[in-house]
NUNU-541044 format. One record per atom (N, C-alpha, C, O): residue number from 1; atom name; x, y, z. Coordinates in steps of 0.05 Angstrom, whole numbers, plus 5000, padded with zeros to 4 digits. Layout:
! NUNU-541044
- i at east north up
- NUM CA X Y Z .
...
! end
This chain:
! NUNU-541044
- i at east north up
- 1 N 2588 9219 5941 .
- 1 CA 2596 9212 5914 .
- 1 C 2583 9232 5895 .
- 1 O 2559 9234 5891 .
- 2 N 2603 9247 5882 .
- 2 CA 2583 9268 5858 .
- 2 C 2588 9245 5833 .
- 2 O 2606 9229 5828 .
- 3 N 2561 9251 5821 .
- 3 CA 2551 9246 5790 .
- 3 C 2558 9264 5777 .
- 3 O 2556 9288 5781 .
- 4 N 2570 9249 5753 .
- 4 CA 2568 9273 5731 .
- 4 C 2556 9259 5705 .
- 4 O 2558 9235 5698 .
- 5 N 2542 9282 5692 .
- 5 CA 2528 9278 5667 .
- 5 C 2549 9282 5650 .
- 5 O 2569 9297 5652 .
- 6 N 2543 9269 5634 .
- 6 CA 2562 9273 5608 .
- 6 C 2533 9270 5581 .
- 6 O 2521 9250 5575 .
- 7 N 2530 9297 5568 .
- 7 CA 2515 9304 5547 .
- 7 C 2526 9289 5524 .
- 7 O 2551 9289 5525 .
- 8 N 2518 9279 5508 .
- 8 CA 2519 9267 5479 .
- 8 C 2495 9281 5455 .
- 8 O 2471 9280 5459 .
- 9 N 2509 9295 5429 .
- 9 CA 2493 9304 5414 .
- 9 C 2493 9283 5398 .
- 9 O 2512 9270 5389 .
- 10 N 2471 9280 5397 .
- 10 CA 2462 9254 5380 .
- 10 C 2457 9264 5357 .
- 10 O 2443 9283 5355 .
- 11 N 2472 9250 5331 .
- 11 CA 2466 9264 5304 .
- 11 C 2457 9238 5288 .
- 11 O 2468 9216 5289 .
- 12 N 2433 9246 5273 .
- 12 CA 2423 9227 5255 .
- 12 C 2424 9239 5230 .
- 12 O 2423 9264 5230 .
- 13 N 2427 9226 5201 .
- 13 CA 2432 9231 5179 .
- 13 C 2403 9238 5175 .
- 13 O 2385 9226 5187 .
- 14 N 2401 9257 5159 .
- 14 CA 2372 9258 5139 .
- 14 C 2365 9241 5130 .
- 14 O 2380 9229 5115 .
- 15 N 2339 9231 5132 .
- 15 CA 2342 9205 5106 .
- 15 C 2314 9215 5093 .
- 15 O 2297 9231 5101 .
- 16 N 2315 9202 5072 .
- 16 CA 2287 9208 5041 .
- 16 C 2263 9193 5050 .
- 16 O 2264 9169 5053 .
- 17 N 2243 9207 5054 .
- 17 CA 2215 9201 5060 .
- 17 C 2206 9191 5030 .
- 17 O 2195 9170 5027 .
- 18 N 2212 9210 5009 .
- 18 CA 2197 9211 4979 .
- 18 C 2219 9227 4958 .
- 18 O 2234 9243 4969 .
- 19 N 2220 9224 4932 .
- 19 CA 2233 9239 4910 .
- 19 C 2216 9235 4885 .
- 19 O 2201 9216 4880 .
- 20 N 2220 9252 4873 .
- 20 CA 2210 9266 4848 .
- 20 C 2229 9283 4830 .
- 20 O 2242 9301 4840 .
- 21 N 2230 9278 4807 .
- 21 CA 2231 9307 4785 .
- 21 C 2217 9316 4776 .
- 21 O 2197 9303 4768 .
- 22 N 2222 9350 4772 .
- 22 CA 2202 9361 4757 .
- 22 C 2225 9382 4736 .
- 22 O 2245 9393 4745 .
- 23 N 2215 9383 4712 .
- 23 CA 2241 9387 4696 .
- 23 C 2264 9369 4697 .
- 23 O 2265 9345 4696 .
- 24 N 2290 9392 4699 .
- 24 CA 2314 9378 4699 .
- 24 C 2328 9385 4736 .
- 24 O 2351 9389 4743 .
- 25 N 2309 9383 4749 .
- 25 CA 2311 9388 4773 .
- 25 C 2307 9363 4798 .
- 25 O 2284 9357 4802 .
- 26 N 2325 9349 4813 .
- 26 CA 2309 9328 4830 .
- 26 C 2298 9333 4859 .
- 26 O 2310 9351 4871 .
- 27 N 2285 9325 4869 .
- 27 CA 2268 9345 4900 .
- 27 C 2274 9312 4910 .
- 27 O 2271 9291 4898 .
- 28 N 2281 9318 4935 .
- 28 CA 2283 9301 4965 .
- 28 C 2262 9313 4984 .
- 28 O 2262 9337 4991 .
- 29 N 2242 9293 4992 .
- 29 CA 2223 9308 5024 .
- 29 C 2245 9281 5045 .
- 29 O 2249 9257 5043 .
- 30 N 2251 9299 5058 .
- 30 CA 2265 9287 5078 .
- 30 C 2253 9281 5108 .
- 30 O 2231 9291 5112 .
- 31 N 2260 9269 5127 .
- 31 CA 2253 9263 5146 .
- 31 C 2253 9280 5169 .
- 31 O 2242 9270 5190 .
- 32 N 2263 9307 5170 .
- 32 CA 2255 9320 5188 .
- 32 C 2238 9346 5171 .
- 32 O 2239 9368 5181 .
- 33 N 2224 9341 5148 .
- 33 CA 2200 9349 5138 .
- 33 C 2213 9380 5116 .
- 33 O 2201 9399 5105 .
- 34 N 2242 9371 5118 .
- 34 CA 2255 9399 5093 .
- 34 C 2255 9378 5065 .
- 34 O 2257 9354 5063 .
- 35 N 2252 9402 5044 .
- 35 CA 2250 9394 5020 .
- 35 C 2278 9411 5007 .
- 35 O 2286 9434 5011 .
- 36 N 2289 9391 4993 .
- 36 CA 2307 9396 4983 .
- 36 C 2315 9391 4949 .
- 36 O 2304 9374 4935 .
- 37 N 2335 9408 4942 .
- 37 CA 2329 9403 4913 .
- 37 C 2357 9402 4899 .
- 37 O 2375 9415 4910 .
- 38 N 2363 9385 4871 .
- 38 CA 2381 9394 4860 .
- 38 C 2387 9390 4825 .
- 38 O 2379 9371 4811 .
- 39 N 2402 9411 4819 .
- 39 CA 2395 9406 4783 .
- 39 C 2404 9376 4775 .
- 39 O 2427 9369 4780 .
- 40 N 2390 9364 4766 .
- 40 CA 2408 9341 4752 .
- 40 C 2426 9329 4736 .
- 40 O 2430 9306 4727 .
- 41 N 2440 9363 4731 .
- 41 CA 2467 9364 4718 .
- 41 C 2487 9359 4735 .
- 41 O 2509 9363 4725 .
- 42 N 2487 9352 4755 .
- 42 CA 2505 9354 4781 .
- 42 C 2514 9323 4764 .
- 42 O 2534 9324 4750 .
- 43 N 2506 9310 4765 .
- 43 CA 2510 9287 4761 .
- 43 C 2519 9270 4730 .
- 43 O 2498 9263 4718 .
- 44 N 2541 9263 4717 .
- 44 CA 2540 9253 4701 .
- 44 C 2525 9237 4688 .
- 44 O 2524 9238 4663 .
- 45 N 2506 9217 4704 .
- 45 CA 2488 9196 4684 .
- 45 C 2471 9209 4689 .
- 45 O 2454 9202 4673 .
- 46 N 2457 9236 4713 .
- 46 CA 2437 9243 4704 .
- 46 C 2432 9259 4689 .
- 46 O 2410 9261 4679 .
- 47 N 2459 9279 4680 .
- 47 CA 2462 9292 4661 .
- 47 C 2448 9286 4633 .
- 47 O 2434 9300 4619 .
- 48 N 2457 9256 4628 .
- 48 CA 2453 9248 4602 .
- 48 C 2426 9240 4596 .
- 48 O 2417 9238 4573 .
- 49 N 2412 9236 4618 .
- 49 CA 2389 9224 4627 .
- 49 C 2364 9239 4612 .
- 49 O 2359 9262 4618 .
- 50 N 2348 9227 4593 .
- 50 CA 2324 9245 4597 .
- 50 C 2303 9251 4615 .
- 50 O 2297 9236 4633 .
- 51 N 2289 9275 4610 .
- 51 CA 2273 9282 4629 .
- 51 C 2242 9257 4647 .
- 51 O 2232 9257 4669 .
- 52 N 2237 9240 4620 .
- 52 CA 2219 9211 4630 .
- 52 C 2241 9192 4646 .
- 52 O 2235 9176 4663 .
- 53 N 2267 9195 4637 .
- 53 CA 2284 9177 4657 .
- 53 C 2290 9190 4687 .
- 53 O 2295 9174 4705 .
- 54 N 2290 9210 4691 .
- 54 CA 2297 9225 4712 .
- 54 C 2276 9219 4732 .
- 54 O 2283 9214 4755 .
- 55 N 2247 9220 4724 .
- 55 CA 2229 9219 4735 .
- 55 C 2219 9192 4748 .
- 55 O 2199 9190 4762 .
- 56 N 2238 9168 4741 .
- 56 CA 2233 9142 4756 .
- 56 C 2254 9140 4782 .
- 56 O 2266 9120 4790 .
- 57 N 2256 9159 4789 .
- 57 CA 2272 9162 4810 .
- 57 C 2256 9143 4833 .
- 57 O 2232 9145 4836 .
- 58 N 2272 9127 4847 .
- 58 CA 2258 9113 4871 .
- 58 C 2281 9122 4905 .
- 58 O 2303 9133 4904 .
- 59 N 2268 9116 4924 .
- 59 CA 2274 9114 4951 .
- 59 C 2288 9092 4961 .
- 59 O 2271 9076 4969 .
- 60 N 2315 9080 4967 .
- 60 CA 2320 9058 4968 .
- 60 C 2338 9059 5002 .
- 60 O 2337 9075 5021 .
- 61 N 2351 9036 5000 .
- 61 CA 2356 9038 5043 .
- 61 C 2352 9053 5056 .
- 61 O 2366 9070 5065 .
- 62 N 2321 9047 5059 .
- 62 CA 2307 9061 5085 .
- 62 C 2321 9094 5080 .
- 62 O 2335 9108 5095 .
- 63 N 2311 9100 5049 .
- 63 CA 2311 9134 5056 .
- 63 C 2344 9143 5056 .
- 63 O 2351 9166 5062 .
- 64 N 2356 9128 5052 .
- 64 CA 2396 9140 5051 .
- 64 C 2401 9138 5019 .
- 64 O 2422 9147 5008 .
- 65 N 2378 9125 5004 .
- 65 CA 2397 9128 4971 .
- 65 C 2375 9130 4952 .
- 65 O 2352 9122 4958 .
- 66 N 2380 9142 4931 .
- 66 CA 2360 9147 4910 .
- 66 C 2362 9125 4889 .
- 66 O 2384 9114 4892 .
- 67 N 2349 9115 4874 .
- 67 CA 2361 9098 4855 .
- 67 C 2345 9107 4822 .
- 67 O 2324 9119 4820 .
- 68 N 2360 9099 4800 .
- 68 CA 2351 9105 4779 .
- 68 C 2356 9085 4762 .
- 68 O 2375 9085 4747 .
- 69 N 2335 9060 4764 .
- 69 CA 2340 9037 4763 .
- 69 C 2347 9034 4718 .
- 69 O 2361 9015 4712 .
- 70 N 2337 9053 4693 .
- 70 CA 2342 9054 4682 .
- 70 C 2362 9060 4668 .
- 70 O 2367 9051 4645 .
- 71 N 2377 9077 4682 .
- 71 CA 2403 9092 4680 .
- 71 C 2420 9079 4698 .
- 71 O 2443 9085 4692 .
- 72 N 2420 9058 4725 .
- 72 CA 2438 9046 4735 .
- 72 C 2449 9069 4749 .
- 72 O 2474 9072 4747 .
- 73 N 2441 9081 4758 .
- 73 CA 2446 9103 4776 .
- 73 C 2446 9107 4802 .
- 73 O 2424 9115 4807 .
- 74 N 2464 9104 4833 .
- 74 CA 2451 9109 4861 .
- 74 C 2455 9134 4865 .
- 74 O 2467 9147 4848 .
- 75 N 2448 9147 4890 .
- 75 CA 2462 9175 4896 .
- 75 C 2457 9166 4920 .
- 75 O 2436 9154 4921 .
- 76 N 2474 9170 4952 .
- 76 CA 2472 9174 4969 .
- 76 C 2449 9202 4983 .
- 76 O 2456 9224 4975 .
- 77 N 2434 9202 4996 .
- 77 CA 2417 9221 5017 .
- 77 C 2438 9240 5028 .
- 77 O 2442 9262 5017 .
- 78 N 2454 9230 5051 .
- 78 CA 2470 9244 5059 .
- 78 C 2497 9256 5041 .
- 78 O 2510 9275 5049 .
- 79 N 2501 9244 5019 .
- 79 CA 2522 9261 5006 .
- 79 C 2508 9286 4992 .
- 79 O 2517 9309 4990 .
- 80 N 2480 9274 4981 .
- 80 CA 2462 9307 4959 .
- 80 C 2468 9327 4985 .
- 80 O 2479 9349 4984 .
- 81 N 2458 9316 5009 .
- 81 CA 2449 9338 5039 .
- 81 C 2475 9348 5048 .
- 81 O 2472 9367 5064 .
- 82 N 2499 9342 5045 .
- 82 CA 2526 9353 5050 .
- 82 C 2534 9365 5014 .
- 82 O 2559 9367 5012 .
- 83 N 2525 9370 4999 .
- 83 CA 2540 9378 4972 .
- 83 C 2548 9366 4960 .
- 83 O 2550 9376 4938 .
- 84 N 2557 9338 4961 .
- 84 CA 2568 9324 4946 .
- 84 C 2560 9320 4917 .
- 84 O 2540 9307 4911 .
- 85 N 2575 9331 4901 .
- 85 CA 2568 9327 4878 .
- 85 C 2591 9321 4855 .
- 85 O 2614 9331 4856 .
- 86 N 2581 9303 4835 .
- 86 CA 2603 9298 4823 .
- 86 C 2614 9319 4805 .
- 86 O 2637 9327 4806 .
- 87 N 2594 9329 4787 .
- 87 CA 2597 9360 4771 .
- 87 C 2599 9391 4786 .
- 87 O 2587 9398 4806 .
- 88 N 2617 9406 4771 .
- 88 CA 2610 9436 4789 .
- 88 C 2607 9448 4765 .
- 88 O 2602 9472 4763 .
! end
């Protein structure tokens, strides 16, 4: 009787260890230890957002969403890490 292997690439989403702004800029440290960044014009409410509002950025489901609990704001992990953005 032959065996056969059958390989599976296992893909896991990035997810957010930690976030921060500094300026008008937002930084993701992610889980396989890359830092990532993006202007916060990308985004309509962060657009409008001031720079003290930008900066309460929190980490929410286990590292898949950002939240900006003053502005009522989420952003998906995996959509910033694929481009998704609402502004170009």
């Amino acid at each position: 009787m032959n065996a056969t292997i059958i390989e599976k690439e296992i893909s896991v989403e990035p997810a957010a260890i930690r976030a921060w702004a500094e300026g008008r800029r937002i930084f993701i440290e992610l889980t396989d230890s890359r830092i990532i960044s993006f202007p916060a014009d990308r985004f309509k409410r962060l657009k409008s957002a001031s720079d003290e509002q930008l900066k309460q950025v929190t980490v929410r489901l286990n590292g898949y969403a950002l939240r900006w609990e003053d502005i009522d704001e989420d952003i998906t992990v995996p959509g910033i890490v694929a481009g998704n953005f609402e502004l170009s």
